[in-house]
C-alpha positions in Angstrom: 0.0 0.0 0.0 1.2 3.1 -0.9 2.2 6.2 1.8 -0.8 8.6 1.7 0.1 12.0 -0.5 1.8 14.7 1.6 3.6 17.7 0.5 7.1 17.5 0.1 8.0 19.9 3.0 5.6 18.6 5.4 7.0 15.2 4.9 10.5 16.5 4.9 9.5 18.1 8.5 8.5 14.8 9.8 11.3 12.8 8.6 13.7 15.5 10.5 11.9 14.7 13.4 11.8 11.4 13.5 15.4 11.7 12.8 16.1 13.7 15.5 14.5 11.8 17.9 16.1 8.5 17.5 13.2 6.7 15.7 14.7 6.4 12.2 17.9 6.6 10.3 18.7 8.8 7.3 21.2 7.5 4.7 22.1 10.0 2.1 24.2 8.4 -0.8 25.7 12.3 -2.0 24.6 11.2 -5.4 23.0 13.7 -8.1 19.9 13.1 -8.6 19.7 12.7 -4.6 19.4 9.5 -3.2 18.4 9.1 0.0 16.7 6.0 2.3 15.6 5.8 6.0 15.2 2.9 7.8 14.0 2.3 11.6 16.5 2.0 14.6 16.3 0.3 17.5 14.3 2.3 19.0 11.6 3.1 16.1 11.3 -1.1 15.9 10.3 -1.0 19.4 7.5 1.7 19.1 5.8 -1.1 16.3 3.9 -3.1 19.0 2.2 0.3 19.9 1.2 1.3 16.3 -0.1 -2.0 16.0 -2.0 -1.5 19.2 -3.4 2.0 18.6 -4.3 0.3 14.6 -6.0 -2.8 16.7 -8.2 -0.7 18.7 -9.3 1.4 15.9 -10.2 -1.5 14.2 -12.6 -3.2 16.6 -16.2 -2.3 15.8 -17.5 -0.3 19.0 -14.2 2.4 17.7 -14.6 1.9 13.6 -18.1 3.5 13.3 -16.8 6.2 15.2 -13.8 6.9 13.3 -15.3 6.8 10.0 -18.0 8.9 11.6 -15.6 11.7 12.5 -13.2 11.1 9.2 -16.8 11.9 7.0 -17.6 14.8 9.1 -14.8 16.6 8.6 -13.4 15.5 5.5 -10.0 14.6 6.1 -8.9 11.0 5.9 -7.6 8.5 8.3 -3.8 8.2 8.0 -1.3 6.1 9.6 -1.5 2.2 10.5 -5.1 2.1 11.4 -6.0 3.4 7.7 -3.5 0.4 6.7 -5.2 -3.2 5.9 -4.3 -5.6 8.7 -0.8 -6.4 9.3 0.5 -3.5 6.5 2.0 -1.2 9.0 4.1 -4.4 10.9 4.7 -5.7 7.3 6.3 -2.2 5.8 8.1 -1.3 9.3 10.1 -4.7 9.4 10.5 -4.2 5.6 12.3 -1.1 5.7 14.2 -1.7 8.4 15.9 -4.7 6.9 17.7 -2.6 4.7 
């Protein structure tokens, strides 16, 4: 499944951050075009039990009506794991982190 569309300095913003804070690693080849690839540390692998929680509980039925209820109401969409099909998020984390 592919990332949902973000602009490119909004998403540069948040890869910074999770930079910064330890959760993922930034390789940047020094090649033109520019090539660069991030991967999870140590610490980002860890935080995957909780996405995978937080997706979990969005997906049982008493919190999915209300979700999609919310989402519709103000028009903007889920993102993040719980907008993933089961097991994406886990699936794409330990993916990219094998790098």
């Amino acid at each position: 499944m592919a990332p949902p569309k973000s602009r490119p300095r909004v998403l540069s913003r948040e890869l910074k951050a999770l930079t910064e804070s330890g959760l993922i690693d930034r390789m940047d080849y020094g090649v033109v075009p520019p090539k660069v690839e991030y991967r999870l540390t140590r610490k980002g692998k860890s935080f995957v039990p909780v996405i995978a929680a937080i997706r979990d509980w969005g997906d049982a039925p008493s919190h999915a009506g209300r979700l999609r209820r919310a989402r519709d109401r103000n028009g903007s969409g889920i993102t993040g794991p719980q907008a993933a099909p089961r097991g994406d998020a886990r699936r794409s984390f330990e993916t990219t982190s094998r790098r």
